[in-house]
Kinemage of the C-alpha trace (Angstrom):
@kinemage 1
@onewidth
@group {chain A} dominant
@subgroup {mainchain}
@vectorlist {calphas} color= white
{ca unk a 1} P -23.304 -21.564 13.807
{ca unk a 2} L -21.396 -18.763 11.923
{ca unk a 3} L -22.124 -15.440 13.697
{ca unk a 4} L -23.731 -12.761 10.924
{ca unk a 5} L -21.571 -9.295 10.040
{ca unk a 6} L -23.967 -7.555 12.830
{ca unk a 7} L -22.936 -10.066 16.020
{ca unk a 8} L -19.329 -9.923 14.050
{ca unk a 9} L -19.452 -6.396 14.064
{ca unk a 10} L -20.632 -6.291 17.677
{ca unk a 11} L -18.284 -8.153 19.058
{ca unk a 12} L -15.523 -7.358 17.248
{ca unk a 13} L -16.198 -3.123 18.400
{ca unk a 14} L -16.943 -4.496 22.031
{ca unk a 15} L -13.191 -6.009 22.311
{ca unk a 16} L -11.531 -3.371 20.611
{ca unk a 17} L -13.182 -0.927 23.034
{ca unk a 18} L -12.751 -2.405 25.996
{ca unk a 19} L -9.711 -4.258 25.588
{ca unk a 20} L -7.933 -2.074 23.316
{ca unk a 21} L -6.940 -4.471 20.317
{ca unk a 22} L -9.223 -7.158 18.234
{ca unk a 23} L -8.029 -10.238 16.793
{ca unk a 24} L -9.447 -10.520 12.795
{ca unk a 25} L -8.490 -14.182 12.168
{ca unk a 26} L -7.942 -14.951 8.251
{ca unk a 27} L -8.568 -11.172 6.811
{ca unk a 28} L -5.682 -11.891 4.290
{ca unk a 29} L -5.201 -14.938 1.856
{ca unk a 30} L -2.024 -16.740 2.679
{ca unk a 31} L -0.829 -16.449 -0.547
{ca unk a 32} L -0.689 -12.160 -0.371
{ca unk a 33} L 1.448 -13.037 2.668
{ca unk a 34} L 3.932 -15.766 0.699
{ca unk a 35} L 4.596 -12.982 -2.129
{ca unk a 36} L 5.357 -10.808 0.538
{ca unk a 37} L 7.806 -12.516 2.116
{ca unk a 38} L 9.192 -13.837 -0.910
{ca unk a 39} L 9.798 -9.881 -2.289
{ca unk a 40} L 11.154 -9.572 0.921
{ca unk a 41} L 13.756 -12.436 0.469
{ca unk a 42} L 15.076 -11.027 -3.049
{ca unk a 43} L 15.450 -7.242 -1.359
{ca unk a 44} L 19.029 -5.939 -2.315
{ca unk a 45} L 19.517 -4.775 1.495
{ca unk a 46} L 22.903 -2.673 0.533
{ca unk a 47} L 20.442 -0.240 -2.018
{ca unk a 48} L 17.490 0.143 0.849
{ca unk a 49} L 19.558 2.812 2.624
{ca unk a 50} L 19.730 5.129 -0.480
{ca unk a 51} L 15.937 5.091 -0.607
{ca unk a 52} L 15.032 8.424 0.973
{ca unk a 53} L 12.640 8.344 3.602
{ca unk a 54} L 13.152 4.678 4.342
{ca unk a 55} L 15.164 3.601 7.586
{ca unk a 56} L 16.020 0.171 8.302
{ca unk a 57} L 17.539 -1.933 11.390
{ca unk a 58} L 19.854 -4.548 10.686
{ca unk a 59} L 20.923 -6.850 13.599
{ca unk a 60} L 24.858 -5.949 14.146
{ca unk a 61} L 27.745 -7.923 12.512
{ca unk a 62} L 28.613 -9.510 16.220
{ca unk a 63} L 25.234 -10.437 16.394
{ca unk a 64} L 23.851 -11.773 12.908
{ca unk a 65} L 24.894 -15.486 11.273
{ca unk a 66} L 23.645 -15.785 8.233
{ca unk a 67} L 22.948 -19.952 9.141
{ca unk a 68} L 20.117 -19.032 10.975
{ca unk a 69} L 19.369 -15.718 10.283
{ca unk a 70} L 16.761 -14.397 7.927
{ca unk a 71} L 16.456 -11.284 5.120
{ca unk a 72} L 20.371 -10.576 5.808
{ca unk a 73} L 19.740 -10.014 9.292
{ca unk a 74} L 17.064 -7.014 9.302
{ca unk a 75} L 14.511 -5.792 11.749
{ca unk a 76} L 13.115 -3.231 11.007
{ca unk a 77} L 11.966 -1.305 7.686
{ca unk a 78} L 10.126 1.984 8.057
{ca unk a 79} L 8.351 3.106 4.901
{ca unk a 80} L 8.421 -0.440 3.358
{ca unk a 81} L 6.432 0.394 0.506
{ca unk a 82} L 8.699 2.182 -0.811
{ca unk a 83} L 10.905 -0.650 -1.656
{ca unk a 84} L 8.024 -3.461 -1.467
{ca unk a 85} L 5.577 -2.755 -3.927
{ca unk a 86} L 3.294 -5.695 -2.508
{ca unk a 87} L 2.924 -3.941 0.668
{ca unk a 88} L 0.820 -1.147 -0.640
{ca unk a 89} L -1.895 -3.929 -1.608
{ca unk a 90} L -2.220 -4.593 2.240
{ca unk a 91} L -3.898 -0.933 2.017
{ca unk a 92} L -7.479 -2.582 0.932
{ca unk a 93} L -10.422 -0.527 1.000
{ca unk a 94} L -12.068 -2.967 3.481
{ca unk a 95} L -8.957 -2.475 5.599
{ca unk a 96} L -9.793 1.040 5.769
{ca unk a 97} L -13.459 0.688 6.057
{ca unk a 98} L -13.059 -1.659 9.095
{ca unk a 99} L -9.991 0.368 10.660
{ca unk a 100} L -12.598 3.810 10.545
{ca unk a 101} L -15.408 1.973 11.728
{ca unk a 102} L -13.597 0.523 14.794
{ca unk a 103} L -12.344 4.240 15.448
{ca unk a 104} L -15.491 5.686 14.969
{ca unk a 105} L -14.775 8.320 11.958
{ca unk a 106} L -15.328 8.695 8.394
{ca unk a 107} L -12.579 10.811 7.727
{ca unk a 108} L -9.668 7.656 7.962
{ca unk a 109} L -6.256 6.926 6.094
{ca unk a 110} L -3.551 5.384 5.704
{ca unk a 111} L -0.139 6.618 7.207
{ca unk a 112} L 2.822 5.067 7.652
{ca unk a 113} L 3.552 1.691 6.865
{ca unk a 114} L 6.393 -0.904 8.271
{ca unk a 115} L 7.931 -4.479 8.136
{ca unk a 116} L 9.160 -5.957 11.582
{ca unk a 117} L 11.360 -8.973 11.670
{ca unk a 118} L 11.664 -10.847 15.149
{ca unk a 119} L 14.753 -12.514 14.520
{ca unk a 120} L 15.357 -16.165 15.705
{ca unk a 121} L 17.851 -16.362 18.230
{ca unk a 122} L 18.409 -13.032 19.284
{ca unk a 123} L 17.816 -11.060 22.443
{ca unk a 124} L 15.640 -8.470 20.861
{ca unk a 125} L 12.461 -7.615 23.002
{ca unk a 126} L 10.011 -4.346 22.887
{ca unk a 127} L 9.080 -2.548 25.956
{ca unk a 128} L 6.049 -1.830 26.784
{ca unk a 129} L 4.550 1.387 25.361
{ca unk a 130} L 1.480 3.302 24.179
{ca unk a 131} L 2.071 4.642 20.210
{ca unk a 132} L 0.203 7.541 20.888
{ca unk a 133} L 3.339 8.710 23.182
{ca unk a 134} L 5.269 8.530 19.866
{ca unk a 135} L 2.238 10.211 18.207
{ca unk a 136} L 1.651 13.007 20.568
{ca unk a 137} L -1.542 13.256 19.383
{ca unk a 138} L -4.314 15.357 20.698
{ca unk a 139} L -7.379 13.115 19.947
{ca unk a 140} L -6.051 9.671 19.938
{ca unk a 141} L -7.764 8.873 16.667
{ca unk a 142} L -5.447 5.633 15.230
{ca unk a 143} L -4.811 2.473 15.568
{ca unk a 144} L -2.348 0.078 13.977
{ca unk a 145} L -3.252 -2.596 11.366
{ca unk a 146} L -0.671 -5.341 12.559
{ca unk a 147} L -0.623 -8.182 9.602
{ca unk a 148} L 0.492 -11.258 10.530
{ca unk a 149} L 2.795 -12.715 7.576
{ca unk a 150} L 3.905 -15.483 9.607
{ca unk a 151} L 2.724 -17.683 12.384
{ca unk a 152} L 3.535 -16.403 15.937
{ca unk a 153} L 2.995 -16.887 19.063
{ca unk a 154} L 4.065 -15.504 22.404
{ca unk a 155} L 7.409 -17.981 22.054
{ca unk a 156} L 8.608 -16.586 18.688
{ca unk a 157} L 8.188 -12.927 19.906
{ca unk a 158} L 4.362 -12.273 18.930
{ca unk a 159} L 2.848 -9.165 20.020
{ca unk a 160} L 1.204 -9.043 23.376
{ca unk a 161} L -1.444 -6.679 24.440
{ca unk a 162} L -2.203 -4.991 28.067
{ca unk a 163} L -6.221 -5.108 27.758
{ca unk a 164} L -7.814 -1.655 28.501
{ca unk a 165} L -10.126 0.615 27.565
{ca unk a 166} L -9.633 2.759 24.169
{ca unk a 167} L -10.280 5.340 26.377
{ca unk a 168} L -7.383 5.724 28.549
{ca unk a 169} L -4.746 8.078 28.823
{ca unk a 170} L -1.402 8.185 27.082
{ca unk a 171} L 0.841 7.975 30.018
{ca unk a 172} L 4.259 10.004 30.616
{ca unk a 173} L 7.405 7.130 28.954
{ca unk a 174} L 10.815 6.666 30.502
{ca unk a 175} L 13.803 6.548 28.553
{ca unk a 176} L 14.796 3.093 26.589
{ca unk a 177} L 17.636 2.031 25.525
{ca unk a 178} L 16.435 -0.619 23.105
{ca unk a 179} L 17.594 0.089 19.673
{ca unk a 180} L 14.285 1.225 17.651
{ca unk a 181} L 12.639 2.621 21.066
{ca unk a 182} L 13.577 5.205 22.808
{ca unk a 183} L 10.734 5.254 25.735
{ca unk a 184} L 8.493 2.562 27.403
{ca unk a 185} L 6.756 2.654 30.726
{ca unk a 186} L 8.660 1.050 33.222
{ca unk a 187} L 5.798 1.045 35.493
{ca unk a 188} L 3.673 -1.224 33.272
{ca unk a 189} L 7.402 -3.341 31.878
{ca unk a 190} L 8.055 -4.140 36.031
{ca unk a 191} L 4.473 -4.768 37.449
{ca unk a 192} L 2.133 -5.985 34.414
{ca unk a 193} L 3.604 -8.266 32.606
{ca unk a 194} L 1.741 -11.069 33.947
{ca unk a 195} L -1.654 -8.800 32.331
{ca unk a 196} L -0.192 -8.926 28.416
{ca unk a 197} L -1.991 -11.289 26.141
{ca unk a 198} L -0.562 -12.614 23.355
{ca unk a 199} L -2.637 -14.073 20.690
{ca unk a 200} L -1.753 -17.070 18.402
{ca unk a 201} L -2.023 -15.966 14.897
{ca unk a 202} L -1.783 -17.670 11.364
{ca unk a 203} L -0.964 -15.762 8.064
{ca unk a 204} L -3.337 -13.284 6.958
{ca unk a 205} L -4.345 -12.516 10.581
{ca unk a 206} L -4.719 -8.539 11.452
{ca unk a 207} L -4.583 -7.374 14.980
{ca unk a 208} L -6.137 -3.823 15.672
{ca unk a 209} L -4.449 -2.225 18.053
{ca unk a 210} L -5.774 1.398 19.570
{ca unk a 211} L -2.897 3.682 19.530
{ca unk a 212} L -3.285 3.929 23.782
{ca unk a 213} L -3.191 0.135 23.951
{ca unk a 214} L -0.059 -1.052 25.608
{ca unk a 215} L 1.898 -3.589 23.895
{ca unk a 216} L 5.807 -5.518 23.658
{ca unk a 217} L 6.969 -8.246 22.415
{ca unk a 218} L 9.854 -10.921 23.977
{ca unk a 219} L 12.651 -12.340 22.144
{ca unk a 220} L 12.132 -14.573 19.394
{ca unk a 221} L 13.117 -17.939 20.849
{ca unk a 222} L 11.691 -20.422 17.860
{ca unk a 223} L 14.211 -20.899 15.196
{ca unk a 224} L 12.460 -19.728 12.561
{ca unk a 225} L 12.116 -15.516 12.203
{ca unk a 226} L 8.457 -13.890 12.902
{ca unk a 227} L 7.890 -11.290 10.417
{ca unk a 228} L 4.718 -8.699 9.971
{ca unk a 229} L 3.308 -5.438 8.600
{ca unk a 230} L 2.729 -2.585 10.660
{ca unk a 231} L 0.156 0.116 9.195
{ca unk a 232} L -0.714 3.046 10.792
{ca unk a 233} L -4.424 4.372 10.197
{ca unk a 234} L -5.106 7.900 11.776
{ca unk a 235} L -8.209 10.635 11.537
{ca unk a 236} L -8.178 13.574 9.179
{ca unk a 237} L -9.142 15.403 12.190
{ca unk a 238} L -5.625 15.635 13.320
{ca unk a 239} L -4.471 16.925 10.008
{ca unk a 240} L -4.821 20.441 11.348
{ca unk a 241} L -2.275 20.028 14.065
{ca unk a 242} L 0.160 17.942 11.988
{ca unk a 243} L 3.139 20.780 12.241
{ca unk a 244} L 2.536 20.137 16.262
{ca unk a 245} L 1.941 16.239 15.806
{ca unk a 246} L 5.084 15.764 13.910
{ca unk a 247} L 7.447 18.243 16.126
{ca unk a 248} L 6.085 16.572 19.010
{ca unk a 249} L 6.904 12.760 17.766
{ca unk a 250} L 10.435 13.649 16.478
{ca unk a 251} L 11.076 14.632 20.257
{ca unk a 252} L 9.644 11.596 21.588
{ca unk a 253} L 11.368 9.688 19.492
{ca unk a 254} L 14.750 11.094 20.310
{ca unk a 255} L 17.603 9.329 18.510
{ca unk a 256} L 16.598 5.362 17.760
């Protein structure tokens, strides 16, 4: 029996609560994610760095082969919109509404948004860490829309999550020295592992993820590249202290 929108609706805040993330199966059509992908394929990588505001990570020239390597070997794209036009119709008024309900505000929106590449093949893994030590925020009022625009699993360098309630504490980071981030918590990278799940997801998937929910990622060892959306939903209520927010996230994030 299909559940209604209220037992949806209950379970789906019950998870996110206590576990920290919540696994929306199908919330995009598979063919948003193909025109995606395929934008991303015709990209003219050389012009992306004169974009202002974007930054992108490329794997380096020892690294990348372009027989196995997808989009000319890039990572990461910060501000993807910017340059992917398709991206922006990700930011769906029910993605909101459902991203501010979960959070419990009415005051929601969007913020930044990213594409993340896994590349096959190469020894690329994210430490664990909590995105509100990035965000130095306050009230820990976000979470991050993760769309799925391929299918991963744990294998190909999906996601995993450190289940825990949305109410914990942003812990102190130690210093990284994986290209794109500059602190994890060694702690939780040395003991926990063994807690991280990492859901199987199709095309169109979104994972919610509170922005105190630990999360990394292992290498991608499929030969095919995992790529996804990151977008970043935060409260209004933190508008007030953005001069603080943003000074306080540009010296967490030190030099990536």
């Amino acid at each position: 029996m299909k559940p209604t929108n209220e037992q949806f609706e209950s379970d789906a805040y019950k998870q996110f609560s206590t576990k920290g993330y919540f696994h929306y199966k199908g919330f995009f059509s598979l063919d948003h994610c193909s025109a995606i992908i395929q934008d991303l394929e015709c990209l003219e990588h050389d012009s992306i760095r004169t974009i202002v505001g974007t930054k992108s990570v490329y794997l380096s020239d020892e690294v990348y082969n372009p027989a196995f390597h997808s989009f000319a070997g890039l990572t990461y794209l910060q501000k993807s919109s910017a340059v992917l036009d398709k991206i922006s119709f990700l930011k769906t008024p029910r993605l909101l509404r459902f991203s501010s309900w979960l959070l419990g505000v009415a005051d929601a929106f969007f913020s930044e948004d990213e594409i993340h590449i896994r590349q096959p093949l190469a020894t690329h893994s994210i430490p664990s860490h909590q995105d509100n030590f990035y965000f130095a925020l306050e009230r820990p009022l976000a979470l991050t829309c993760y769309v799925y625009l391929t299918a991963q699993s744990m294998k190909s360098g999906s996601l995993g999550f450190l289940p825990a309630s949305i109410d914990s504490a942003t812990d102190i980071h130690d210093s990284s020295h994986v290209l794109g981030f500059s602190s994890y918590n060694q702690r939780i990278e040395s003991q926990n592992l063994g807690n991280f799940e990492y859901p199987e997801t199709s095309p169109g998937d979104v994972i919610f993820h509170h922005c105190n929910t630990y999360h990394r990622a292992n290498s991608n060892e499929t030969d095919r590249a995992s790529v996804s959306a990151s977008i970043r939903v935060f409260s209004a209520a933190n508008i007030k202290k953005s001069a603080n927010i943003h000074n306080a996230y540009l010296k967490n994030i030190g030099s990536t």
